[in-house]
N, C-alpha and C positions, 0 to 999 in steps of 0.2 A: 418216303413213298411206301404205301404198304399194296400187298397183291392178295386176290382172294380168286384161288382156282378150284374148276367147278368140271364133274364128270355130270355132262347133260345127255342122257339118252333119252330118246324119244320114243318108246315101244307104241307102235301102233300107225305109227304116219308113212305115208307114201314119202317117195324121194322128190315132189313137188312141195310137198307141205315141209317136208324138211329143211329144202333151200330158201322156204321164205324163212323159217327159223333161224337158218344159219345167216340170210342176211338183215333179219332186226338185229342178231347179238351184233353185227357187226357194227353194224349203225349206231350203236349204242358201246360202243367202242372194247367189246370185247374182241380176245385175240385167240383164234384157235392156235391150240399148240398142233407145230406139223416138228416132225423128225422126216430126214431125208431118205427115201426109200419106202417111207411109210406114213399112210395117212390114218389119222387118230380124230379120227371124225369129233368125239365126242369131248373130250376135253378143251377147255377155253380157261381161260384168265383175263382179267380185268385191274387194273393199276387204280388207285384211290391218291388224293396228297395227303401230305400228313397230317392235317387239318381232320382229317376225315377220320373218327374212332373205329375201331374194329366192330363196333355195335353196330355202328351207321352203315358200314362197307358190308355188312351180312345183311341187313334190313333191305338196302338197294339192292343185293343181288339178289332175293328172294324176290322184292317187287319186278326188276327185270326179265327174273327168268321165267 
């Protein structure tokens, strides 16, 4: 299984428009990273099989994001 983590800042959007953002990546089965004590809004990860080339797993996350 390969991972492809992604720092997604959104400059410019309200905190409405960013919860619909934060729930498509969800939807679409990305994982935000949280550490305990601290939330780290912007980073996410997403898991690929290994079927999946490192080409293909950057091609989907650009089309996702």
């Amino acid at each position: 299984m390969s991972y492809i983590m992604v720092s997604a800042d959104f400059p410019g959007v309200n905190t409405q428009q960013r919860q619909l953002i934060y729930k498509c990546l969800q939807d679409k089965q990305w994982q935000k990273v949280t550490e305990p004590g601290r939330d780290i809004d912007t980073v996410w990860y997403a898991s690929f099989k290994e079927t999946v080339t490192e080409s293909s797993a950057i091609k989907i996350t650009i089309e996702e994001l």
